[in-house]
C-alpha positions, -999 to +999 in steps of 0.1 A: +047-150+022+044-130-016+021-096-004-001-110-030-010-138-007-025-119+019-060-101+019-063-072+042-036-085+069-052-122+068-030-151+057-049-175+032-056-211+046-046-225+018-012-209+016-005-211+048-015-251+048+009-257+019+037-239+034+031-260+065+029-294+045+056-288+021+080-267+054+075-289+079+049-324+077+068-340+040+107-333+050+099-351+086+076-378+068+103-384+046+125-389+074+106-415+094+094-435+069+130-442+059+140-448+097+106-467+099+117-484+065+153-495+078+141-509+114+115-534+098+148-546+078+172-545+106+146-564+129+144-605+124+099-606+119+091-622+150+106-593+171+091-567+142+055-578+151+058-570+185+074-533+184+067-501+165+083-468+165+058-444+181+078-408+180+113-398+166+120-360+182+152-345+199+173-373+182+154-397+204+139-426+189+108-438+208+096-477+205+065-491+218+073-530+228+041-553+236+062-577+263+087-572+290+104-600+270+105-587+240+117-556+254+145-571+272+156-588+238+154-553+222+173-534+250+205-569+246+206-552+209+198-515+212+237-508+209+241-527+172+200-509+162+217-472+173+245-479+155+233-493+122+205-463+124+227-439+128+250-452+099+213-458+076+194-430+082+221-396+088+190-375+081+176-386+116+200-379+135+193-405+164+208-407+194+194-429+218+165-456+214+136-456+244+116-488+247+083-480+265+061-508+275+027-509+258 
């Protein structure tokens, strides 16, 4: 930070909470709503409405499935939805899908 952003040793909230927003929360919001975006699209609807993606961190993508069915028919495809994110979305940089069980 600019030394004319500091008073007396202390860090303005409002700098620091810009710095924070515009550092680190928009670059990774960007990121997941476009890996959020391309999942709905590579997803037929019925199997959309029963999974979301709950966490993307450490190139791991994390989906929250609402039926052991559902997350059996996920798992037959995860190979094809890794590869086609990986292709759609560089920025994320996933490496493996986890289905959790809601």
């Amino acid at each position: 930070m600019a030394g004319n952003e500091r008073l007396g040793g202390v860090v303005r909230l409002d700098i620091a909470a810009k710095e924070l927003i515009d550092n680190q929360i928009s670059p990774r919001q960007t990121i997941y709503e476009s890996i959020d975006k391309l999942w709905k699209q590579l997803l037929p609807d019925e199997l959309a409405h029963h999974c979301r993606i709950s966490d993307i961190s450490g190139g791991q993508l994390k989906v929250i499935v609402d039926s052991p069915s559902y997350m059996h028919e996920l798992r037959l495809c995860s190979t094809e939805l890794l590869k086609e994110l990986q292709q759609g979305c560089l920025s994320g940089r996933i490496q493996k899908i986890k289905f959790v069980l809601a």
